[in-house]
C-alpha positions as a Markdown table, in Angstrom:
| # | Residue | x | y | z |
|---|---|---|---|---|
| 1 | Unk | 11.9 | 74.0 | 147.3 |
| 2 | Unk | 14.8 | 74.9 | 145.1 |
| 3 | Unk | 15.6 | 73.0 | 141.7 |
| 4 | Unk | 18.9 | 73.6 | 139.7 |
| 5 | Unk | 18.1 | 72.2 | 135.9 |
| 6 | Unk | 21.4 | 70.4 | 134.4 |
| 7 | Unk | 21.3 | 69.5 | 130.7 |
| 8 | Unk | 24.6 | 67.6 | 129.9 |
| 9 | Unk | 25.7 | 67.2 | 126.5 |
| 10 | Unk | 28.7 | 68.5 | 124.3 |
| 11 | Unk | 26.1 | 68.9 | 121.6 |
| 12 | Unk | 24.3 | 71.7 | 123.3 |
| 13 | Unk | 27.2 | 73.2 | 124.1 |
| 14 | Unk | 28.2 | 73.2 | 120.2 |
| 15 | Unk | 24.8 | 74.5 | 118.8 |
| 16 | Unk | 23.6 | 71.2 | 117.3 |
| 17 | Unk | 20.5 | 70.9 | 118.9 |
| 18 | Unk | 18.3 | 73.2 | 120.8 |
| 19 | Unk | 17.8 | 72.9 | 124.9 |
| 20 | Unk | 13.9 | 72.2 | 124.8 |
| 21 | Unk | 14.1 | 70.1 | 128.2 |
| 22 | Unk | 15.1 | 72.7 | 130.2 |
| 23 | Unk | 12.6 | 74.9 | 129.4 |
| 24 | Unk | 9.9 | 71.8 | 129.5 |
| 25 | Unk | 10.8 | 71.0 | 132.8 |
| 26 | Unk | 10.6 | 74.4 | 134.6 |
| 27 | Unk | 7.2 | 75.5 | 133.4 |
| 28 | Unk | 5.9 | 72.0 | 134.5 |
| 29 | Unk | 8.0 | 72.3 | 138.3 |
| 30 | Unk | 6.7 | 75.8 | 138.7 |
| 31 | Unk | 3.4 | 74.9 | 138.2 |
| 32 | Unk | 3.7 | 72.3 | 141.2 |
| 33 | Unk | 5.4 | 75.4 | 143.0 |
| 34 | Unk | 8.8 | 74.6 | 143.2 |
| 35 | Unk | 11.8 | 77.3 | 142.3 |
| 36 | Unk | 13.7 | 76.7 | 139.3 |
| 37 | Unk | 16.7 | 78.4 | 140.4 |
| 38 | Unk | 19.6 | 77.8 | 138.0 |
| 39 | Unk | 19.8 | 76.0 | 134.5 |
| 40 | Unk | 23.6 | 75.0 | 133.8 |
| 41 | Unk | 24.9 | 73.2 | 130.7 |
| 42 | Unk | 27.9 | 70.7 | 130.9 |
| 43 | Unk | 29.6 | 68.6 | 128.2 |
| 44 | Unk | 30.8 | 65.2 | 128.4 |
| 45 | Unk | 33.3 | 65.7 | 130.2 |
| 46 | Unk | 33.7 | 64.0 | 133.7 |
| 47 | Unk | 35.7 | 66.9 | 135.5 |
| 48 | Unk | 33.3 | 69.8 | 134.6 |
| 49 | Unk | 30.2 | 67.3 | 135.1 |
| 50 | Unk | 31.1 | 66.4 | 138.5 |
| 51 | Unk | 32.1 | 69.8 | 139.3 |
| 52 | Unk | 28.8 | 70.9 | 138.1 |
| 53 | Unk | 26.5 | 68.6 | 139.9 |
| 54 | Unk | 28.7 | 69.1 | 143.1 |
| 55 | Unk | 27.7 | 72.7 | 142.8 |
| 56 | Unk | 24.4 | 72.3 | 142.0 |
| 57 | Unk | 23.6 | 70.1 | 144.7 |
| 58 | Unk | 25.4 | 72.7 | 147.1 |
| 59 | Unk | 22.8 | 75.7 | 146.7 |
| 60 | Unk | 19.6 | 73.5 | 145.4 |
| 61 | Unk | 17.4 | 71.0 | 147.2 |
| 62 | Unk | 17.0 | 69.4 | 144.0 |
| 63 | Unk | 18.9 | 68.4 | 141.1 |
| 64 | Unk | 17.5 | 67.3 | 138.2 |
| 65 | Unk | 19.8 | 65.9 | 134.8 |
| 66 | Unk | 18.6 | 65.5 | 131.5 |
| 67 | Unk | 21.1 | 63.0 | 129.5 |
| 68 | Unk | 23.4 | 60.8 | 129.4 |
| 69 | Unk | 21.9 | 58.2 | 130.5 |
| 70 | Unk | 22.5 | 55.8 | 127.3 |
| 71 | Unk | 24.6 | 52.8 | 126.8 |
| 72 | Unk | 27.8 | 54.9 | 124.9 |
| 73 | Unk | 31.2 | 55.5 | 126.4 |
| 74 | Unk | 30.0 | 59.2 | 126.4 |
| 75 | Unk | 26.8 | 58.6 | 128.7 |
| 76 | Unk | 28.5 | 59.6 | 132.2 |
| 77 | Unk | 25.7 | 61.1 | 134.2 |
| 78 | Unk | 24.7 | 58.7 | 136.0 |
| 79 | Unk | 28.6 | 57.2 | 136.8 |
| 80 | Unk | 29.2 | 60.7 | 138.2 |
| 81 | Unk | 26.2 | 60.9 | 139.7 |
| 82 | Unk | 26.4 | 58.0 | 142.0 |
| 83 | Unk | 29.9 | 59.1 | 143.2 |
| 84 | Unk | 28.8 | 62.3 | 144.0 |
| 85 | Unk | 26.0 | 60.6 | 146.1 |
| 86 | Unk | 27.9 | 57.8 | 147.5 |
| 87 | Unk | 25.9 | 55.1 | 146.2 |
| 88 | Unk | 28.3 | 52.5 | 144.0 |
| 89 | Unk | 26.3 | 51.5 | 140.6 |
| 90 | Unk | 24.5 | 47.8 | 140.8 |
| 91 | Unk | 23.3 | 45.4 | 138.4 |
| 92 | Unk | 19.4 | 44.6 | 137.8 |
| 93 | Unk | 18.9 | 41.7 | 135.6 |
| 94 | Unk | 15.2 | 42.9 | 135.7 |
| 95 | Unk | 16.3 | 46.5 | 134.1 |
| 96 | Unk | 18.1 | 44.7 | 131.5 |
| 97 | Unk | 15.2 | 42.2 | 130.6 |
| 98 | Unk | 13.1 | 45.3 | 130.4 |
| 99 | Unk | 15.9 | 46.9 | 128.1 |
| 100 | Unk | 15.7 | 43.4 | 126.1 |
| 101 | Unk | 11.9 | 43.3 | 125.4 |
| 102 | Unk | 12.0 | 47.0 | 124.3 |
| 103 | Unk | 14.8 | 46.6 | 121.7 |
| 104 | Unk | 13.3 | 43.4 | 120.2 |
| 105 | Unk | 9.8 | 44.8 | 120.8 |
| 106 | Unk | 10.2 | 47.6 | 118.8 |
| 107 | Unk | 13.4 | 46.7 | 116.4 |
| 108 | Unk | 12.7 | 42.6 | 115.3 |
| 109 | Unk | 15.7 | 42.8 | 113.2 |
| 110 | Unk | 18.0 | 44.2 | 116.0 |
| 111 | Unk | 19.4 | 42.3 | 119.2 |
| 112 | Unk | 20.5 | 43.8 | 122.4 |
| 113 | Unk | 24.0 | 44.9 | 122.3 |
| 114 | Unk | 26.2 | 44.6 | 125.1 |
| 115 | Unk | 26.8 | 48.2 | 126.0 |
| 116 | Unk | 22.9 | 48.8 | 126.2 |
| 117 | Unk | 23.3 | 46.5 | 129.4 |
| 118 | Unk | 25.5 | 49.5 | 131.1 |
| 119 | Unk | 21.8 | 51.2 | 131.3 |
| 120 | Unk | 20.8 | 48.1 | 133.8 |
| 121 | Unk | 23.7 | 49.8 | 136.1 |
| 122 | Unk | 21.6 | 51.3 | 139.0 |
| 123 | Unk | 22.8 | 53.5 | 142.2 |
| 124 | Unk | 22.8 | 51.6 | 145.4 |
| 125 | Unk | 19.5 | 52.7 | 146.8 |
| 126 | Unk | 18.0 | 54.8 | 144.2 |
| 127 | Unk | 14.4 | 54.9 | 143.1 |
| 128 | Unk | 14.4 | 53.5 | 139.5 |
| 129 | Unk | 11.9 | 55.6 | 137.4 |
| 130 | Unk | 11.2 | 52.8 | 134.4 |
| 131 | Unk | 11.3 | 54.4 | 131.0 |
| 132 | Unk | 8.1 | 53.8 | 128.3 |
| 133 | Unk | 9.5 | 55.3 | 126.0 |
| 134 | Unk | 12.8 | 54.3 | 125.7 |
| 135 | Unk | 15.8 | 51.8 | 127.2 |
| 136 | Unk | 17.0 | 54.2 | 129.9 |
| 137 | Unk | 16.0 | 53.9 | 133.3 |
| 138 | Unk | 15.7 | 57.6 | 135.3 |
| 139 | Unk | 16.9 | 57.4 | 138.6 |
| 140 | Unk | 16.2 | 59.1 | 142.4 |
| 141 | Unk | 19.2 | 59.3 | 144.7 |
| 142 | Unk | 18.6 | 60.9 | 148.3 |
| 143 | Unk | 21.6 | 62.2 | 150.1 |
| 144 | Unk | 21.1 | 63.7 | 153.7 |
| 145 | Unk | 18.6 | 66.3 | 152.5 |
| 146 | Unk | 19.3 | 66.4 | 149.0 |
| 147 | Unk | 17.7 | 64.7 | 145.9 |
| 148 | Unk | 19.7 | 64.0 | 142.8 |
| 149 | Unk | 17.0 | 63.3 | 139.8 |
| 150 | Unk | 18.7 | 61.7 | 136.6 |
| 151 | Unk | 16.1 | 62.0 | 133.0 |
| 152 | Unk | 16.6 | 60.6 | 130.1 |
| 153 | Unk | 17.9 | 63.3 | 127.3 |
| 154 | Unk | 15.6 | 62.7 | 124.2 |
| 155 | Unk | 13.2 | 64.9 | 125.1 |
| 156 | Unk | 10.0 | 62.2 | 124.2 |
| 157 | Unk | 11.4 | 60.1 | 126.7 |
| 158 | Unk | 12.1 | 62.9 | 129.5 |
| 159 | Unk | 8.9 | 64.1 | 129.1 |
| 160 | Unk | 7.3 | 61.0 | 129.2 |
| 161 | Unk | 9.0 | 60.0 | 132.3 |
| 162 | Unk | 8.7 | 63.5 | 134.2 |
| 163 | Unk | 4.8 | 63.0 | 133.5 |
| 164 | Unk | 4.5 | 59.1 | 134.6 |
| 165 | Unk | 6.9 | 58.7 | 137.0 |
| 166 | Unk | 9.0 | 61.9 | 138.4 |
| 167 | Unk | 6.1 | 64.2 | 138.9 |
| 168 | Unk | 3.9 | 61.3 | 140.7 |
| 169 | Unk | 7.5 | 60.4 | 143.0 |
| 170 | Unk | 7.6 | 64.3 | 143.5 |
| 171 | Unk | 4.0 | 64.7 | 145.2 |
| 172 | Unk | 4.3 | 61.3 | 146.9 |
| 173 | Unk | 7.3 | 62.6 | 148.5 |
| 174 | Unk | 7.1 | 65.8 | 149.4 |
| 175 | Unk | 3.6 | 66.5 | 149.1 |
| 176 | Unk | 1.6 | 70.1 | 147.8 |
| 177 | Unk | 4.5 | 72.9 | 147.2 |
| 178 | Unk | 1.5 | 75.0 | 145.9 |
| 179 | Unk | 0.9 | 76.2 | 142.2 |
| 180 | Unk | 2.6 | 78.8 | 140.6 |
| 181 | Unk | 0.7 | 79.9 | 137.4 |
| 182 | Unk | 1.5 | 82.7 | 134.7 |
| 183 | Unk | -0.4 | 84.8 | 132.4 |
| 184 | Unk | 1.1 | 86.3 | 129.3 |
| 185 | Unk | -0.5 | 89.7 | 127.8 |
| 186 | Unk | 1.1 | 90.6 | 124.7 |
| 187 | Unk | 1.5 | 94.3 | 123.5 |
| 188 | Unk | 2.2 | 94.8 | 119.6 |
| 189 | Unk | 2.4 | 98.5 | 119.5 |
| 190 | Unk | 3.7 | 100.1 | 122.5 |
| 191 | Unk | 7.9 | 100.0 | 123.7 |
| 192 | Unk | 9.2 | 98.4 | 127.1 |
| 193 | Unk | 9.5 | 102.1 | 128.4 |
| 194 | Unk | 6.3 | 103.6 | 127.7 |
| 195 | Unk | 4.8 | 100.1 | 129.5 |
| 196 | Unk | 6.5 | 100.1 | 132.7 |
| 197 | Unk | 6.0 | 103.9 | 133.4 |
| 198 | Unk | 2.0 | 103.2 | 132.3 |
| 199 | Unk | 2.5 | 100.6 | 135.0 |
| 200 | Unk | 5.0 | 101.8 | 137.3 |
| 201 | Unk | 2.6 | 102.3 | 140.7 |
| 202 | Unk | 1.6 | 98.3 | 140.2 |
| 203 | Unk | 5.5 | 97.0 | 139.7 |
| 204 | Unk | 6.8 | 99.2 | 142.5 |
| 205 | Unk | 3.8 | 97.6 | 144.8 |
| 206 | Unk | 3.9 | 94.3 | 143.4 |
| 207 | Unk | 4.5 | 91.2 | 145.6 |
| 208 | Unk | 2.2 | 88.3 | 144.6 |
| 209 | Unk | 1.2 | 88.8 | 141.5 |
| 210 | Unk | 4.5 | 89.8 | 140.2 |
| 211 | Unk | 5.0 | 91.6 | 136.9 |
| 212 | Unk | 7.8 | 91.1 | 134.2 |
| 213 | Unk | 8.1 | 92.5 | 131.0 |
| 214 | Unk | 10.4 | 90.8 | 127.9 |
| 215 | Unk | 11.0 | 92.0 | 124.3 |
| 216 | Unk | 10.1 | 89.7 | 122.1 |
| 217 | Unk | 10.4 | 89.6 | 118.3 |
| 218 | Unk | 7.8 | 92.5 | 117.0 |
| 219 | Unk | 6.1 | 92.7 | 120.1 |
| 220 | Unk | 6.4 | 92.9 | 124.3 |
| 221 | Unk | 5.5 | 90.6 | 126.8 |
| 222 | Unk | 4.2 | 91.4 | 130.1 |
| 223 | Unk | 4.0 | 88.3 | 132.5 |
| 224 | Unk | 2.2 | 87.8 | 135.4 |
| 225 | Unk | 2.9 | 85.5 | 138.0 |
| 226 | Unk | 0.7 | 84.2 | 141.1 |
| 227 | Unk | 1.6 | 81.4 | 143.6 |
| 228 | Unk | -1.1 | 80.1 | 145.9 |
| 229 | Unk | -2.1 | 76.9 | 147.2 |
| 230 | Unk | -3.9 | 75.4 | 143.8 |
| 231 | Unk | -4.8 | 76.7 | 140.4 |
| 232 | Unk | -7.9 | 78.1 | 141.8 |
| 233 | Unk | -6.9 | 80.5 | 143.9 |
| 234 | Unk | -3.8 | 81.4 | 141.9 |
| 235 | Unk | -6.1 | 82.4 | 138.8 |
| 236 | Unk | -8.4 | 84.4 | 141.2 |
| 237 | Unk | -5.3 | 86.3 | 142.3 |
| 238 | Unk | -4.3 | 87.3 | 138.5 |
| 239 | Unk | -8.1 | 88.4 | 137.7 |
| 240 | Unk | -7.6 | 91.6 | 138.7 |
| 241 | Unk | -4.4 | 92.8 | 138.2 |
| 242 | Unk | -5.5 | 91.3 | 134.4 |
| 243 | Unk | -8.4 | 93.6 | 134.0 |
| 244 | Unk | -6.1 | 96.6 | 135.1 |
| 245 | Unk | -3.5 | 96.4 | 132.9 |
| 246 | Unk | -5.5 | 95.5 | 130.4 |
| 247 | Unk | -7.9 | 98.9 | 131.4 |
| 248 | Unk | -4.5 | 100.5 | 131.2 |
| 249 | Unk | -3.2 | 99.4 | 127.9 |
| 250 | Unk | -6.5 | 99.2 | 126.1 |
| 251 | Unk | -6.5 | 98.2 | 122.7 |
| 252 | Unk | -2.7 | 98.0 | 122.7 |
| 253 | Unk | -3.0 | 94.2 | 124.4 |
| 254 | Unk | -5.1 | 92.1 | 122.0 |
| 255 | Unk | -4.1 | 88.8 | 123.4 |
| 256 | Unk | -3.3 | 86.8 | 126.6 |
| 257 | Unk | -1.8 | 84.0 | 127.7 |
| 258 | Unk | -0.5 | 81.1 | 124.3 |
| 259 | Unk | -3.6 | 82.7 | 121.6 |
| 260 | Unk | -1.4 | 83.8 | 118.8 |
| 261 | Unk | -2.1 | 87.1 | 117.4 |
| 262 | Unk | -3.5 | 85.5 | 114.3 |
| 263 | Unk | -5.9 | 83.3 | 116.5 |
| 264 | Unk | -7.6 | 86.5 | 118.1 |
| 265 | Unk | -7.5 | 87.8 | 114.2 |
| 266 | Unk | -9.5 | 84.4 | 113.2 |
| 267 | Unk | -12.2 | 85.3 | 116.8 |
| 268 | Unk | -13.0 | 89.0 | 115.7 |
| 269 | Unk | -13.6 | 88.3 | 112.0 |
| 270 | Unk | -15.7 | 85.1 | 112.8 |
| 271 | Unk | -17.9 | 87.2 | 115.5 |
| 272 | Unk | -18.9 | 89.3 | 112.6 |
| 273 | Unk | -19.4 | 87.1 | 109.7 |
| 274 | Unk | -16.3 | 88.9 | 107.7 |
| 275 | Unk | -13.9 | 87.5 | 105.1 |
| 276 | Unk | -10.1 | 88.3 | 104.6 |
| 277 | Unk | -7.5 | 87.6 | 102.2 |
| 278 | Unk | -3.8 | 88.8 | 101.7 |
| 279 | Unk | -0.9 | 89.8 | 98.7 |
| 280 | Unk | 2.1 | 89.7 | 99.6 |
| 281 | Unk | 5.5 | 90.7 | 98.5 |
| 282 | Unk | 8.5 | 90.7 | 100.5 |
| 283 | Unk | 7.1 | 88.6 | 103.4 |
| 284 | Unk | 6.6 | 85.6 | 101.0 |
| 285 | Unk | 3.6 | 83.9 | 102.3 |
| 286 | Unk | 4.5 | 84.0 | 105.6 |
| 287 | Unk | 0.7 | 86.2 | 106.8 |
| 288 | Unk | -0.8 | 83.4 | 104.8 |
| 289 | Unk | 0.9 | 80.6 | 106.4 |
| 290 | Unk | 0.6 | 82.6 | 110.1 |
| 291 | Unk | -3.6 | 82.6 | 109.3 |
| 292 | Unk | -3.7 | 79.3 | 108.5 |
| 293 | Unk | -1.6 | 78.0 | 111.5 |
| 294 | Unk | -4.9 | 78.1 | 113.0 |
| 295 | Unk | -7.5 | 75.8 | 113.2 |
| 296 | Unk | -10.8 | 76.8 | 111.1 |
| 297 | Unk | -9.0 | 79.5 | 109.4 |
| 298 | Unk | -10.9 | 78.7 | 106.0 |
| 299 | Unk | -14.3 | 79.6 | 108.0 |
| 300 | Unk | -12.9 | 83.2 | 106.7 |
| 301 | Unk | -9.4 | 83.1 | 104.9 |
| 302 | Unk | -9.9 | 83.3 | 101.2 |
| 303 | Unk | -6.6 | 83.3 | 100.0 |
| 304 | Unk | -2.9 | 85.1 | 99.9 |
| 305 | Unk | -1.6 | 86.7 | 96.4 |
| 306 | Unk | 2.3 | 86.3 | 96.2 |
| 307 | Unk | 2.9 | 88.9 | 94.0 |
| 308 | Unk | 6.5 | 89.1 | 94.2 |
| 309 | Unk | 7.6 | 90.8 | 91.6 |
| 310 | Unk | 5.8 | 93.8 | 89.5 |
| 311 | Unk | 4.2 | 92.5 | 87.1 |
| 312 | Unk | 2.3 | 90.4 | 88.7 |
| 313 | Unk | 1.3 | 92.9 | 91.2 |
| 314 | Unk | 0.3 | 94.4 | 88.0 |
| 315 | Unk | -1.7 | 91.4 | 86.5 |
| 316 | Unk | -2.8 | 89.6 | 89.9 |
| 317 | Unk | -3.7 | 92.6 | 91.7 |
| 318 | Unk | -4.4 | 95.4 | 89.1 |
| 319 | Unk | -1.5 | 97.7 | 90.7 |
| 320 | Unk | -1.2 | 100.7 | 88.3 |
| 321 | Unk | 2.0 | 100.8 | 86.3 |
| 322 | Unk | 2.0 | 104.7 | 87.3 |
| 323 | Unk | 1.6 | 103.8 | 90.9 |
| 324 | Unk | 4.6 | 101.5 | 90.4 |
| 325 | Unk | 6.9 | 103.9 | 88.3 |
| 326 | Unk | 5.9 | 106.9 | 90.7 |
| 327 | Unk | 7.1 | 105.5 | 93.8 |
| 328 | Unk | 7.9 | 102.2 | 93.4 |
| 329 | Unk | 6.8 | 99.1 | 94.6 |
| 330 | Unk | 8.1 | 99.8 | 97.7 |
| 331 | Unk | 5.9 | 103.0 | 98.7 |
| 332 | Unk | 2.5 | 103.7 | 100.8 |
| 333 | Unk | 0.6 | 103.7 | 97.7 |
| 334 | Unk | 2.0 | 100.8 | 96.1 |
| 335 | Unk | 0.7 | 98.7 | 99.4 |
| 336 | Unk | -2.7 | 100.3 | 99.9 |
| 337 | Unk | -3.4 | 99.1 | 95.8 |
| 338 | Unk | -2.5 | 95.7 | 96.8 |
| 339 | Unk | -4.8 | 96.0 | 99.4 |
| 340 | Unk | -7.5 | 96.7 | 97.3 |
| 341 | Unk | -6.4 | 94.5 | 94.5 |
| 342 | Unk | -6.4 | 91.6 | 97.2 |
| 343 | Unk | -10.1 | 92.3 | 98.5 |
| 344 | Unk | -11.0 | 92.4 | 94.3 |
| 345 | Unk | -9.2 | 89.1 | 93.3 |
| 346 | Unk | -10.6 | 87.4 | 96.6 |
| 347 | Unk | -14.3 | 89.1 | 96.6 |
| 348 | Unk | -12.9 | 89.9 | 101.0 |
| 349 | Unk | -13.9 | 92.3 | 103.1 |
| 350 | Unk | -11.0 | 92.9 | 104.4 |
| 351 | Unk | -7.2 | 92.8 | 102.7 |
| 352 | Unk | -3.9 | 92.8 | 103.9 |
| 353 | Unk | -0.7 | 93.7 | 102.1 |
| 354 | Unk | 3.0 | 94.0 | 102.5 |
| 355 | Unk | 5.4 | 94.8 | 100.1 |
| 356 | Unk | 9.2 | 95.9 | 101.4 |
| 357 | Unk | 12.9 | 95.5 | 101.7 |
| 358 | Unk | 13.8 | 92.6 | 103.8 |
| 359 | Unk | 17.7 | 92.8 | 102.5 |
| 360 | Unk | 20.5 | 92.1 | 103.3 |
| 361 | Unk | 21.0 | 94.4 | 100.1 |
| 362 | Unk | 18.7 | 97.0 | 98.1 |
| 363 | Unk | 18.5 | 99.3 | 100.8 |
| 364 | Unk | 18.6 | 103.2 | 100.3 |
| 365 | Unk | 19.6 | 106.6 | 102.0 |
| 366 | Unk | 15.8 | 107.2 | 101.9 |
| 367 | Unk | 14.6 | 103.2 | 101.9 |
| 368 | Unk | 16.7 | 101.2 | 103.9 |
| 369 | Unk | 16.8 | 98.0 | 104.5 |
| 370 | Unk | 13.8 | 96.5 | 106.9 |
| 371 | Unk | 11.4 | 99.1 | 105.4 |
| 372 | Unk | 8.0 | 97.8 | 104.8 |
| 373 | Unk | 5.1 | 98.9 | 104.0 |
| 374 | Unk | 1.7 | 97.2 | 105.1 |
| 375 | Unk | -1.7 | 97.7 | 103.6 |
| 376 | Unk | -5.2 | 97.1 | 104.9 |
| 377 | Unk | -8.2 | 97.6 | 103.0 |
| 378 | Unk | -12.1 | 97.2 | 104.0 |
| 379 | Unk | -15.3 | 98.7 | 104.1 |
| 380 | Unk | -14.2 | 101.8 | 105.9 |
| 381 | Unk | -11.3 | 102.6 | 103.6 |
| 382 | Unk | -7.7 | 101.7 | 103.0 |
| 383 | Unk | -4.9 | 102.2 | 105.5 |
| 384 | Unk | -1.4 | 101.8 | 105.1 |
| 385 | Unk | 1.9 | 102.0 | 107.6 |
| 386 | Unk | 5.4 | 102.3 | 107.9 |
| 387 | Unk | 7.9 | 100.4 | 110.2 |
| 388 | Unk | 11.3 | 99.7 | 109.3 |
| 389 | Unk | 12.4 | 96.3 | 111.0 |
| 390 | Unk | 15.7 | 95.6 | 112.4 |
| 391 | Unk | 17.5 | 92.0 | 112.2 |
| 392 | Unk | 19.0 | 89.6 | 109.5 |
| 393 | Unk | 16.4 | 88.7 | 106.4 |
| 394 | Unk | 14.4 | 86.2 | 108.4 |
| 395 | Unk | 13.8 | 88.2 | 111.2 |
| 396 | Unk | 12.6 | 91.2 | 108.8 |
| 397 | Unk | 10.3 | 88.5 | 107.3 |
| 398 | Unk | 8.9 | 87.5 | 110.5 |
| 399 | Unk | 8.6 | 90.8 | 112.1 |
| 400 | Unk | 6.6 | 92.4 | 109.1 |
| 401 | Unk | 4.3 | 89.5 | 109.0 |
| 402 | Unk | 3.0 | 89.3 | 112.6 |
| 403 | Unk | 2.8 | 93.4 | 112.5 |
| 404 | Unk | 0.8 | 93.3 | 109.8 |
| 405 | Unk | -1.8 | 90.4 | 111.2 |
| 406 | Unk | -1.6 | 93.2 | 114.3 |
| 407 | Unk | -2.5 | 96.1 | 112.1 |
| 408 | Unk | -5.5 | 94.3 | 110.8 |
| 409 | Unk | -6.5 | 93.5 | 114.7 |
| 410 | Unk | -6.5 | 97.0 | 114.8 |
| 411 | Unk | -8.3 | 98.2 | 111.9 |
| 412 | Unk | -11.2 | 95.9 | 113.0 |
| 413 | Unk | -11.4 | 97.1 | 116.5 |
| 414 | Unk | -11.4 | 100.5 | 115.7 |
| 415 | Unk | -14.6 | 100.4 | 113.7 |
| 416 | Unk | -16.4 | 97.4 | 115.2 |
| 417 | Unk | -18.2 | 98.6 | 118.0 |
C-alpha cells in the first residue's frame, strides 16, 4: 500500500525545528512493508492544508499527519481533515475527561482551559487513537478506499501513539504487507564513482535486493534493501549480496548497518588487548568525544591531549620546536610527533593525531583552508596523511575527526592478521 507522510506546521517550514517524524515514521511503515511514497510539508494555513491533503489522498492509499492536533487557533488538521473526509467534527465528553485527568494528573497547579476541550472534537465515525502521552487524541477516518491518519506533532507523543495504537489498528486492518528491511555498509575511503563501477554488474541486475548509494559527510553509504514476507526471509535475501560487496570492497567497508565507525574501532582494539589515546589540535576534542560515545570505551581509551596551540604541543606532547619552526604545526611531521608524544604521555599502543586548518581564515596558496593532517602511531611505526576537507568550520571539524578514527581502523587491519 502507498503512504504519503504530511508534517503540518509553519515552524518547519521556517527552520525552527527539525522534521524528525517524518523520517520516524517511514523507517517504521517500511519495515511493516508499506511504500512511503511522498513526504510534503504545509503551514498553517487552511488553503494550502486542504489543498495538500486533497492531493495526498488522490495518489496514496494512506495519509498520515503529524500536528496540529492541539487546542490553539493554529491547530487545523484535524478541522480540515474531516471536511475533506465528510465526516462533521463531534463532541466526546469521554475525550475531554480523559484530557482533564491528564492536565491535573500531571500539572496540580494547572486546570483545564477551555480551548484544550477543542481536542475532545472527533470526526463522525473515526477510530479515536487515545494519546498516553499527551492531551491529543489521533484519529482514523476511512473514505471509500482511502484512510486519512491524523498524529499528534510532538514527536514523544507521535511515536508513542504510532507504537500503541496506529501500528496495532494498521495490522488489525489490513493484515501482513510483508517486511521491508535495509542494511547499511559504509565506505570511508573510496568515491561514489569508483563504487558503482566496482558494482555496476549487481545494480544493473538488481531487483530484490536493491542497491543505493548516498554521500554522506566523510564517507559513502551503500544501502541494501530486501522485501519479503517477515524479517527472516528478508535478512536471508541480503546475506549474500552482503558478503559480495563486502568481497568486493574489502577493507574499504569496515562497518554495517547503525555501528559507528568508532564502535568497530572500540571491537578491533578490544579483540587484541590494545590501548589508544589521542592529541588533538584543530578537531578540538571531537575524536575524543567520538571514542567515548561508545559504551565501554575506557576498557581501552586512555585519554585525548588538546594541544591547541604550540606550546603545549611542545610541553604536553614533546613536539620539537625545530619540527614546529620547520614546517609548522600544520605539516606531516608536526602530526606524526603528536602521535608519538600522545602514545608517550598516555603509555598507548596506539595514538592518533590531528592538527590542521579548519578556517574560515588562515588558509594558504600552499595550505588552504580544510587541510589537515592526521597522525597514527603504534608498534609498527608512525603514519601520517593528508586530506583537505571541504565545508564551513564545523563540517571541517567533523569530517577530520571521523577520517581520522577511519585511518586508525585501517592502520590496525593492515597489520593484525
Amino acid at each position: 500500500m502507498l503512504v504519503e507522510l504530511v508534517t503540518t506546521g509553519s515552524e518547519l517550514l521556517l527552520g525552527e525545528i527539525v522534521n524528525v517524524n517524518s523520517q520516524y515514521l517511514s523507517q517504521e511503515l517500511n519495515r511493516l512493508g508499506y511504500s512511503v511514497v511522498y513526504h510534503t510539508t504545509v503551514g498553517d494555513n487552511p488553503q494550502r492544508m486542504e489543498q495538500v491533503l486533497r492531493t495526498a489522498l488522490s495518489r496514496a492509499d494512506i495519509v498520515i499527519t503529524t500536528g496540529g492536533l492541539g487546542p490553539t487557533q493554529g491547530d487545523m488538521t484535524k478541522i480540515i481533515g474531516a471536511k475533506i473526509m465528510d465526516a462533521p467534527l463531534e463532541y466526546h465528553a469521554e475525550i475531554e475527561a480523559a484530557i482533564k485527568d491528564w492536565v491535573e494528573g500531571h500539572h496540580s497547579n494547572r486546570r483545564m482551559t477551555d480551548n484544550q476541550k477543542r481536542q475532545a472534537m472527533i470526526p463522525a465515525g473515526a477510530a479515536i487513537f487515545t494519546n498516553g502521552a499527551g492531551t491529543a487524541p489521533g484519529v482514523a477516518i476511512h473514505k471509500e478506499d482511502k484512510l486519512l491518519v491524523h498524529l499528534p506533532g510532538p514527536p514523544a507523543e507521535m511515536r508513542w501513539m504510532y507504537e500503541n495504537r496506529l501500528k496495532p489498528y494498521l495490522l488489525q486492518t489490513f493484515g501482513s504487507q510483508g517486511y521491508i528491511k535495509s542494511r547499511y555498509i559504509k565506505i570511508y575511503d573510496l568515491g561514489e564513482a569508483f563504487i558503482e563501477e566496482t558494482l555496476m554488474d549487481l545494480i544493473k541486475s538488481q531487483s530484490n535486493p536493491t542497491i543505493a548509494m548516498y554521500a554522506r559527510p566523510g564517507f559513502v553509504e551503500v544501502r541494501l534493501t530486501a522485501k519479503a514476507a517477515n524479517e527472516a526471509e528478508a535478512t536471508a535475501l541480503l546475506e549474500p549480496l552482503t558478503e559480495e560487496l563486502q568481497r568486493r570492497l574489502q577493507r574499504a567497508a569496515v562497518t554495517i548497518d547503525q555501528e559507528p565507525l568508532a564502535a568497530a574501532l572500540g571491537r578491533i582494539l578490544k579483540a587484541h588487548k590494545l590501548t589508544l589515546s589521542a592529541a588533538e589540535s584543530c578537531t578540538g576534542g571531537l575524536v575524543g568525544s567520538l571514542i567515548t560515545d561508545i559504551a565501554g570505551s575506557s576498557a581501552y581509551f586512555l585519554g585525548s591531549a588538546g594541544t591547541y596551540c604550540n606550546e603545549m604541543k611542545e610541553k604536553i606532547l614533546g613536539v620539537s620546536a625545530k619540527t614546529l619552526a620547520a614546517y609548522t604545526e600544520v605539516s606531516p611531521q608536526t602530526a606524526g610527533e603528536m602521535a608519538e608524544g600522545s602514545c608517550r604521555l598516555y603509555g598507548a599502543d596506539i595514538a592518533i593525531s590531528t592538527t590542521g586548518i579548519a578556517g574560515p581564515s588562515g588558509g594558504t596558496a600552499d595550505k588552504p583552508v580544510g587541510l589537515v593532517y592526521t597522525g597514527i602511531a603504534g608498534p609498527w611505526g608512525t603514519v601520517t596523511h593528508r586530506d583537505v576537507y571541504p565545508g564551513d568550520r564545523r563540517e571541517v571539524k567533523e569530517r577530520a575527526a571521523t577520517r581520522a578514527i577511519y585511518y586508525a581502523v585501517q592502520y590496525l587491519l593492515e597489520y593484525i592478521k
